[in-house]
N, C-alpha and C positions, 0 to 999 in steps of 0.2 A: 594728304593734299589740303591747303586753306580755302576756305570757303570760297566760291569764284567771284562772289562779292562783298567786300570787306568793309563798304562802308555802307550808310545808309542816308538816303537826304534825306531834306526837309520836309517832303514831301509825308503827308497822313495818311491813316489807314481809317480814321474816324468817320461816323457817318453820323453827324449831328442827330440826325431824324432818330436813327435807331437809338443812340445813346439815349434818348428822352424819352422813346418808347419804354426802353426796359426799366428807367429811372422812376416814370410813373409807377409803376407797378413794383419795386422793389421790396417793400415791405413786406410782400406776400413770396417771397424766396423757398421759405421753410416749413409752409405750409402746405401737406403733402396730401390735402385736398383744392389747394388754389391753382394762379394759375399759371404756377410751375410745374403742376402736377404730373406731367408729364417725364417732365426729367426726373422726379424721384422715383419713379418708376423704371425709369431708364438708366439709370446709376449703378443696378447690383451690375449690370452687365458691362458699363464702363468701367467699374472699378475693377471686374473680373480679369479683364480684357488686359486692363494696366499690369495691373501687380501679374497673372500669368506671362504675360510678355517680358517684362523687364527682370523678373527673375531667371527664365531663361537666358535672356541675355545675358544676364549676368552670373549663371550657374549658382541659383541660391534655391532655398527652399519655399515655395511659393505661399506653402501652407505653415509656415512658422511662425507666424504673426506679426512681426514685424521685417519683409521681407527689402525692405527698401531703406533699412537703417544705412545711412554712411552718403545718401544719396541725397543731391540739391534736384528742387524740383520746380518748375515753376509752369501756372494753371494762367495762360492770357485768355483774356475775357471771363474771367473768374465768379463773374455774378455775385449771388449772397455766400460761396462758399462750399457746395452742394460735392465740389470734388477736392475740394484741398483739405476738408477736415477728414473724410476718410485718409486721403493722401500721408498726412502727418498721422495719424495712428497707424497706418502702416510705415511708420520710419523714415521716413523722409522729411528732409529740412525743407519748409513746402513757403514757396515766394507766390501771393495772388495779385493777379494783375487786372485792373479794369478803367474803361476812359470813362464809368458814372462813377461819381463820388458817392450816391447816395448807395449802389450796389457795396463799394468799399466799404460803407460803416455800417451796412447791416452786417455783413459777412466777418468785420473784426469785433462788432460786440457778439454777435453768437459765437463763436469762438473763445472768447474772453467767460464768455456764461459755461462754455464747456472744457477750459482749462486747459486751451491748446494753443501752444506758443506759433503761429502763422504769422509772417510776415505781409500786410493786405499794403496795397499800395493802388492809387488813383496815374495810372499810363497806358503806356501803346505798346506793343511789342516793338516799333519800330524805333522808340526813345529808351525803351531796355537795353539793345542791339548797341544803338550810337553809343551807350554809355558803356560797354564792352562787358555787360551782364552775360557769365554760362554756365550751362545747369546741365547735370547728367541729364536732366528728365524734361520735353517740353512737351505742354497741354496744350492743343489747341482744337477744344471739341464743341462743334456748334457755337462756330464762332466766324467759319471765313467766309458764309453765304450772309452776316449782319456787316462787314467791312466795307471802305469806300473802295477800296484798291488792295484787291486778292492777291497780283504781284506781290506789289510791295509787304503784303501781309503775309507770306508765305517766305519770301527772301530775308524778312527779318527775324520771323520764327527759327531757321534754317540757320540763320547765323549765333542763336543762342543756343546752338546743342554744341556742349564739349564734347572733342573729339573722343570717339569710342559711346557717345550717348546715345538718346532715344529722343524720336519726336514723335507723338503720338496725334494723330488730328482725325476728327471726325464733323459728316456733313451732309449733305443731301446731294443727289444724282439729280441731273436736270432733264428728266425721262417723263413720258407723257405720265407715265404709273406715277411717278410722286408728285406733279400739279394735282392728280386725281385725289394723293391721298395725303399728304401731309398738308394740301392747303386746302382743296375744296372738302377733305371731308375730318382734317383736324380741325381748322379753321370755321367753317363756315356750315357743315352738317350737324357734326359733333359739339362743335366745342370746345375742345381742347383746351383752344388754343387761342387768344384775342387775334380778331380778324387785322388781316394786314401784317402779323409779325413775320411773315415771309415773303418774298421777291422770288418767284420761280424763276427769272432771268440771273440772280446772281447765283443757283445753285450750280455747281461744280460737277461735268466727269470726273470718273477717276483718272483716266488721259492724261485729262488738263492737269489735275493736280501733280499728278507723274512726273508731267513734263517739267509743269516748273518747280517742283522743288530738283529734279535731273540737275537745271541750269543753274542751281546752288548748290552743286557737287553733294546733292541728299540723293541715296537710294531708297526706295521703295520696296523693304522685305517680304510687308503681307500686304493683302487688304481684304476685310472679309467685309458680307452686308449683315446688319442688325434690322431684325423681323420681328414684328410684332404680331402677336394670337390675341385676335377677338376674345378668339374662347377660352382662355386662359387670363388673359389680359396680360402677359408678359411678354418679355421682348426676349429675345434669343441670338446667337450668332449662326447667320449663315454662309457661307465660300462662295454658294451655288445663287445666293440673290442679291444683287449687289445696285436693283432697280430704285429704292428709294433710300433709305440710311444705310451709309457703310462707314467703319473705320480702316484705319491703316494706320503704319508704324513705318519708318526713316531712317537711316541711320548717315551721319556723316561719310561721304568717301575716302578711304585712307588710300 
């Protein structure tokens, strides 16, 4: 079946504010003591998550090292590059998408310093879509609680998986547990995290996100919650916590 919505308006997914928030602060991407430091942290298990899922999907060997050769892939809201360069060393023709220009040229000159052919590009998911862009593989992780219009940002992701693909997207729960702890005590205890880079009103059930990718003829095969340990200081996949960080995976309805 074709996507039940096949065009995309003019309408944006952009949120000025945000764009300039992470623009400030871009040069510090790949600094795995700054203050992204979080997400490099958080990465062995997003990459984990990817490459075991989509090699299932696709009945490949997960541990063969390049298990996503043959496969287009495209990472929206892509930052300095944190998942499309493992992405392409795992085989994939990997397209990065982002609406800061400054995040695009950090993310293409590291890339270029580590001799890996990425496509970076300054857009929206939703002017990828118009332009009738589709990729086995779509990113869209910690990305749809910083947009203006979650709709629209989910129906246009939705519309870039080729039929038989993968959508992969992760986000925050908007459960008292995550005000508690990815803002008041990433944010503003801790550290983490520059005060303000989060909206607890824009974080997403997984319901909501259900529903609307459902209304773009996208299933919902998994969703697991990703857990962090103090005492270890890693993060982990859990089925059974799904209170603050969770991912999930999509696939086109046939």
């Amino acid at each position: 079946m074709a996507h039940a919505a096949e065009t995309i308006s003019a309408e944006t997914t952009v949120d000025p504010a945000e764009v300039e928030r992470f623009a400030r602060i871009a040069g510090e991407w790949w600094d795995p003591a700054g203050k992204f430091a979080p997400l490099h942290r958080l990465n062995p298990v997003r990459i984990g998550y990817i490459r075991d899922s989509a090699a299932r999907h696709w009945r490949r060997d997960a541990l063969s090292g390049t298990p996503l050769t043959g496969l287009s892939l495209v990472d929206i809201g892509c930052g300095g590059g944190l998942l499309c360069e493992p992405m392409r060393r795992l085989g994939a023709a990997v397209t990065g998408i982002d609406a800061a220009s400054d995040n695009v040229e950090v993310a293409a000159r590291h890339a270029d310093r580590q001799a890996l052919a990425i496509d970076y590009r300054q857009g929206t998911a939703e002017a990828l879509a118009r332009a009738g862009n589709r990729f086995d593989i779509v990113l869209a992780l910690e990305i749809v609680e910083h947009v203006a219009d979650a709709e629209l940002f989910l129906r246009s992701c939705s519309l870039l998986v080729k039929p038989g693909g993968l959508l992969f997207l992760s986000t925050l729960n908007r459960t008292a547990k995550a005000w508690a702890l990815a803002i008041a005590g990433a944010e503003y205890v801790l550290g983490w995290l520059p005060r303000g880079t989060h909206d607890w009103r824009k974080f997403l059930k997984p319901s909501e996100v259900a529903r609307s990718l459902r209304a773009s003829d996208m299933d919902v095969r998994e969703i697991v919650g990703v857990v962090y340990s103090p005492l270890s200081r890693t993060w982990s996949l859990n089925r059974g916590d799904l209170d603050v960080n969770y991912m999930l995976y999509a696939t086109p309805r046939s």
